[in-house]
C-alpha positions in Angstrom: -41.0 -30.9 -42.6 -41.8 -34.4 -42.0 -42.4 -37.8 -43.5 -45.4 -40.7 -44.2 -43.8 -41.5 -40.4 -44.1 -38.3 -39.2 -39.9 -38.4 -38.6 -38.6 -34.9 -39.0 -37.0 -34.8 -43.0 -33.5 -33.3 -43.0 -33.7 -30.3 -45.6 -31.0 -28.7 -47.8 -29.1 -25.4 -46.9 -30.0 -22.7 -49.2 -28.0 -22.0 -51.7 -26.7 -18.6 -50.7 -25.9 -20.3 -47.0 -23.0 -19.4 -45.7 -20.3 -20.6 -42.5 -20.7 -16.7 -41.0 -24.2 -16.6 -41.1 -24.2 -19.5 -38.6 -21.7 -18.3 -36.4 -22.5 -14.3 -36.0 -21.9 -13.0 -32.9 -24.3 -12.1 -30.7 -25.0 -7.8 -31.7 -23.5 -7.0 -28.0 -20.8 -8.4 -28.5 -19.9 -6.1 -31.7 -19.7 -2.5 -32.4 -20.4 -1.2 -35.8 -19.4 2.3 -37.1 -15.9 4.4 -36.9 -17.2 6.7 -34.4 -18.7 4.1 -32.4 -15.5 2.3 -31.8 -13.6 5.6 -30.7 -16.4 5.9 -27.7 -16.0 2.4 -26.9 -12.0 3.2 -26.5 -12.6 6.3 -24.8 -14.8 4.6 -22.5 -12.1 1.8 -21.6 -14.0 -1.2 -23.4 -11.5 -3.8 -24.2 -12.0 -5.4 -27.6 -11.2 -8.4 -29.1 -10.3 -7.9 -32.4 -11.2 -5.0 -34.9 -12.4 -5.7 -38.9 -11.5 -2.4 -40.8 -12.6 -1.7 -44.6 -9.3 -2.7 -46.7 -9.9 0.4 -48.7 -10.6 3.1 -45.9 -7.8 6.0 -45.6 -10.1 9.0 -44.7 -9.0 11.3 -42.2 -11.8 9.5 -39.4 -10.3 6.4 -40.6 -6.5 7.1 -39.9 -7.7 8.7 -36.5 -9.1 5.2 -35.4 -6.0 3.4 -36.0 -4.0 6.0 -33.7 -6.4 5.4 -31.0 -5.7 1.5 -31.1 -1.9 2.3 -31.5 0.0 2.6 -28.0 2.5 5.0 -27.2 5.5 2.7 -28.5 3.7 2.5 -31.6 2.3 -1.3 -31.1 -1.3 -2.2 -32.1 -3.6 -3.1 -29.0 -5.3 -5.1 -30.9 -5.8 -7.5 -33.1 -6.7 -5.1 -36.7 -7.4 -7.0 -39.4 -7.7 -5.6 -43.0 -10.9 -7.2 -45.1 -13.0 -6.3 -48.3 -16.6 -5.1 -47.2 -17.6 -8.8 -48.1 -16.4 -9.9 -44.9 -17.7 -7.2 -42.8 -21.3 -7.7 -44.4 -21.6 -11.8 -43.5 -21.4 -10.1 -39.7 -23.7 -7.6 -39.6 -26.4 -6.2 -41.8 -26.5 -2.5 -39.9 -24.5 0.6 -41.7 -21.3 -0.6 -40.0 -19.4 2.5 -41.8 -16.4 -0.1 -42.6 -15.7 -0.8 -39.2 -16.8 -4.0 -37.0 -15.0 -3.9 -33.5 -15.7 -6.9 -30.9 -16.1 -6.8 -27.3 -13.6 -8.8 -24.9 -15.4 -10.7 -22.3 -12.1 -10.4 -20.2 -9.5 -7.8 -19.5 -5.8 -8.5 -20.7 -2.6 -7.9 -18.7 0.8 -6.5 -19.5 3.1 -9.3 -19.5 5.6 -6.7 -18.1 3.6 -6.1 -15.1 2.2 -9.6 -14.3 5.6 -11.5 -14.6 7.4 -9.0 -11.5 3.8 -9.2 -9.5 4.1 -12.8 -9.6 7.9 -12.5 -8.2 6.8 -9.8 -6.1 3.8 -12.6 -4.4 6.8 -15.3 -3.7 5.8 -17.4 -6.7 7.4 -19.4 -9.0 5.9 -18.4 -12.3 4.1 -20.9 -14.6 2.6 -19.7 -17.5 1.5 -21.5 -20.4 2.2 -19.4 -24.1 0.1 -19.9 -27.4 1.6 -19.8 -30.9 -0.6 -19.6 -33.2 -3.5 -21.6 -31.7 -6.7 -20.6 -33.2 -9.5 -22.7 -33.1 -11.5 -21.4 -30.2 -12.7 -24.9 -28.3 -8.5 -25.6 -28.1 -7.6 -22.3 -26.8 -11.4 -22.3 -23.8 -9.7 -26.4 -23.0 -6.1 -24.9 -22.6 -7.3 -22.1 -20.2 -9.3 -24.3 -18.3 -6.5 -26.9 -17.7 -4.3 -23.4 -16.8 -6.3 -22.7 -14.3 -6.8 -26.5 -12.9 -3.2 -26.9 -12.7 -2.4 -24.1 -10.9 -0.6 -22.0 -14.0 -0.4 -18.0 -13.4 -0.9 -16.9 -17.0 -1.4 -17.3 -20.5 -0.1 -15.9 -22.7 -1.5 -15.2 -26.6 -0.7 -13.3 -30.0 -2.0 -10.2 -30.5 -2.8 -11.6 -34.3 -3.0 -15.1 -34.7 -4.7 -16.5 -31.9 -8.4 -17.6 -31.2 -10.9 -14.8 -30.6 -11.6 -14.4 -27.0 -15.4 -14.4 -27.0 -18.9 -16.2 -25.1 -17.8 -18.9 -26.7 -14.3 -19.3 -25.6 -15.2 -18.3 -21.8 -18.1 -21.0 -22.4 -15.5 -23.4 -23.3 -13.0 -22.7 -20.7 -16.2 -23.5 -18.4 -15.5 -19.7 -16.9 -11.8 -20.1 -16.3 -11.2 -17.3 -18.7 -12.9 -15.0 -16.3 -9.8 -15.9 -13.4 -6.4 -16.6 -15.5 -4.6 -13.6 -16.0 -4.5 -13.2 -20.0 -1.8 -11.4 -21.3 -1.6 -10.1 -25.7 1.5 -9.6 -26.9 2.1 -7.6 -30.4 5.9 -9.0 -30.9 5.8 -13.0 -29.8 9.8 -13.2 -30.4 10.3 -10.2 -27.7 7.8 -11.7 -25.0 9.6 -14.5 -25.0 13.0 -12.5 -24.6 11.7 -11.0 -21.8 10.3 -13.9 -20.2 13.5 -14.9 -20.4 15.6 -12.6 -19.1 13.3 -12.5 -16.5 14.5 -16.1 -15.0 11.9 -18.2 -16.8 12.8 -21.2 -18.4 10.9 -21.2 -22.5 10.2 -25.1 -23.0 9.0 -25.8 -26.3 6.7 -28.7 -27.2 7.4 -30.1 -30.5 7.7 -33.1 -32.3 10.9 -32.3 -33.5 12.4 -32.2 -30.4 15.2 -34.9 -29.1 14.7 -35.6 -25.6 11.5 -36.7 -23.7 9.4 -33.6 -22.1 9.9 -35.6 -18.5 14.0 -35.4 -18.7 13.7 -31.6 -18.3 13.8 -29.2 -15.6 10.2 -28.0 -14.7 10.6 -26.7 -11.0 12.1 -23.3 -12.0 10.2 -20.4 -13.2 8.5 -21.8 -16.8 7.0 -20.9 -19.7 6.0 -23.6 -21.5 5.1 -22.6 -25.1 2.4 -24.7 -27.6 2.5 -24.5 -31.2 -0.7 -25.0 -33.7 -1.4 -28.6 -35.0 -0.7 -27.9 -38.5 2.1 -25.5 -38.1 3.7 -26.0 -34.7 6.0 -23.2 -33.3 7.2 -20.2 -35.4 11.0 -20.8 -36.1 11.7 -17.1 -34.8 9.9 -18.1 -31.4 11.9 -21.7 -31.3 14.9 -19.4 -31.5 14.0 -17.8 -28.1 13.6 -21.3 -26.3 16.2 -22.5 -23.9 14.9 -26.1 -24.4 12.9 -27.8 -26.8 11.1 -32.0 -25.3 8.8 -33.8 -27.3 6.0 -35.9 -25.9 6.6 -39.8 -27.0 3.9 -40.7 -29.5 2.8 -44.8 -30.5 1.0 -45.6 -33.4 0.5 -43.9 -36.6 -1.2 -40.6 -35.3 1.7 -38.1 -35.6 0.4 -35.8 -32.8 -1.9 -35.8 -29.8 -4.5 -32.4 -29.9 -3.2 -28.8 -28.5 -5.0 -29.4 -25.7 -4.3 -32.0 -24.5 -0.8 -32.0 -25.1 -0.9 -29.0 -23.3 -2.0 -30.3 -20.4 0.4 -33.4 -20.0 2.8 -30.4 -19.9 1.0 -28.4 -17.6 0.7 -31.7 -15.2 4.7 -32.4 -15.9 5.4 -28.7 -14.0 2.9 -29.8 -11.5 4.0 -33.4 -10.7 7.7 -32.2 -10.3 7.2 -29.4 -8.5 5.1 -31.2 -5.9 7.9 -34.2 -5.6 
C-alpha cells in the first residue's frame, strides 16, 4: 500500500498475528508425527529438541520417549511438554502431537572429547553455557570459541538456545567445526570436568577478585551464566574459582557474548605469554 507520495504506508498486524508465525522453522528442519520421529531415530538423525502433546500417554507415545532415553536412563534430548496450542503455531500438518527438530550439527560426549583432547597433547579450553538462550548470544559465543582457539562447548540438554540455520547462520559456520557437547545433568559435567584436571572459572558479577588475577594456562572451563539469571547456585557449587569482569558506569553487566569473549581472550593472552 502506498501514499499521495507514492512512499510505501506501514500497515497493522492482523489481529490474530502471532511471534511463532514469524519465526516457523523452515518444514525440513521439523518432523511431525510419532512414527515419523521413531524413523528419524532409527535412522541416526540428531534432533534438536522434541515438542510432545502434554496429554499423550498411549502405548506409541511411551515407546517414543524410550527411544530418546539412553541406557542410563538420561534424555538425549531436549523433550519439552506443551498443550497442542504450541504445537499448532509451528505447523499446520497432522503432527499426531509430536513436532521433533532437526540438528544442523552432531553433538559429542563430553566423556569422550575431554580424554581425546588429552590423548592429542592439548591443554583443554572449553567454554560451558548455563542457561544461555537467546540464539544470536549462543551463534556469537561459538564463533568467538572457535576464533580463539577453544576445543568445545559445552550446553544444557534443557535450557539452552536451539541449535538451528539460524544459530549456524549466526555463528557465521563455526557451529559446523566446534565440537558441541549436551549434557542432561549440568552439576555432574562439571564434576567431571573437574576431576578430569580442568580448572571451572565462573564469570559473575558477584565474584571478588578480577577475572585477570586467575590462573588461565591450565586445563579450563570457563562457565557463562544468562543475563538475567547468571549461574545456577548448584553449578557455582562445582567451580574452583569464581572472577568478575570490572564494570564502569551504571550498566550492571556487559552482554553474554561479549563477556564471553574477554574470557576466552584472557586464556588466550596468558597462555601465549
Amino acid at each position: 500500500m502506498f501514499d499521495k507520495s507514492n512512499r510505501p504506508v506501514k500497515q497493522d498486524r492482523p489481529a490474530n498475528h502471532t511471534a511463532y508465525e514469524t519465526r516457523r522453522p523452515k518444514e525440513k528442519e521439523m518432523i511431525f508425527g510419532i512414527r515419523a520421529v521413531m524413523e528419524a531415530l532409527d535412522a541416526g538423525k540428531t534432533l534438536d529438541k522434541v515438542l510432545v502433546r502434554r496429554d499423550m500417554s498411549s502405548a506409541i507415545a511411551r515407546e517414543l520417549m524410550m527411544r530418546l532415553t539412553d541406557h542410563d536412563g538420561q534424555l538425549m534430548t531436549n523433550v519439552q511438554r506443551v498443550p497442542v496450542e504450541k504445537l499448532n503455531q509451528f505447523t499446520d500438518k497432522n503432527h499426531q502431537g509430536v513436532i521433533a527438530f532437526l540438528s544442523p550439527i552432531e553433538f559429542y560426549r563430553i566423556e569422550d572429547l575431554i580424554p581425546s583432547l588429552y590423548e592429542a597433547g592439548k591443554t583443554p579450553l572449553v567454554m560451558v553455557l548455563d542457561n544461555v538462550t537467546d540464539v544470536r548470544n549462543f551463534g556469537a559465543i561459538a564463533r568467538s570459541c572457535v576464533c580463539a582457539g577453544a576445543d568445545a562447548l559445552i550446553i544444557g540438554t534443557r535450557g539452552a538456545a536451539s541449535i538451528n540455520g539460524d544459530a549456524v547462520k549466526t555463528s557465521a559456520g563455526a557451529l559446523h567445526s566446534l565440537p558441541v557437547c549436551k549434557v542432561d545433568n549440568m552439576p555432574n559435567a562439571l564434576a567431571f570436568l573437574r576431576e578430569s584436571g580442568l580448572n571451572i572459572v565462573a564469570a559473575t558479577e558477584h565474584a571478588d577478585h578480577d577475572y585477570t588475577a586467575t590462573d588461565m594456562r591450565a586445563p579450563l572451563a570457563i562457565v557463562m551464566g544468562s543475563e538475567d539469571k547468571g549461574i545456577y547456585e548448584g553449578n557455582l557449587e562445582q567451580c574452583t574459582d569464581q572472577v568478575r569482569i570490572p564494570m564502569a558506569g551504571t550498566i550492571e553487566s556487559l552482554n553474554v557474548s561479549v563477556a564471553a569473549g574477554i574470557m576466552l581472550y584472557e586464556a588466550v593472552r596468558q597462555r601465549n605469554l
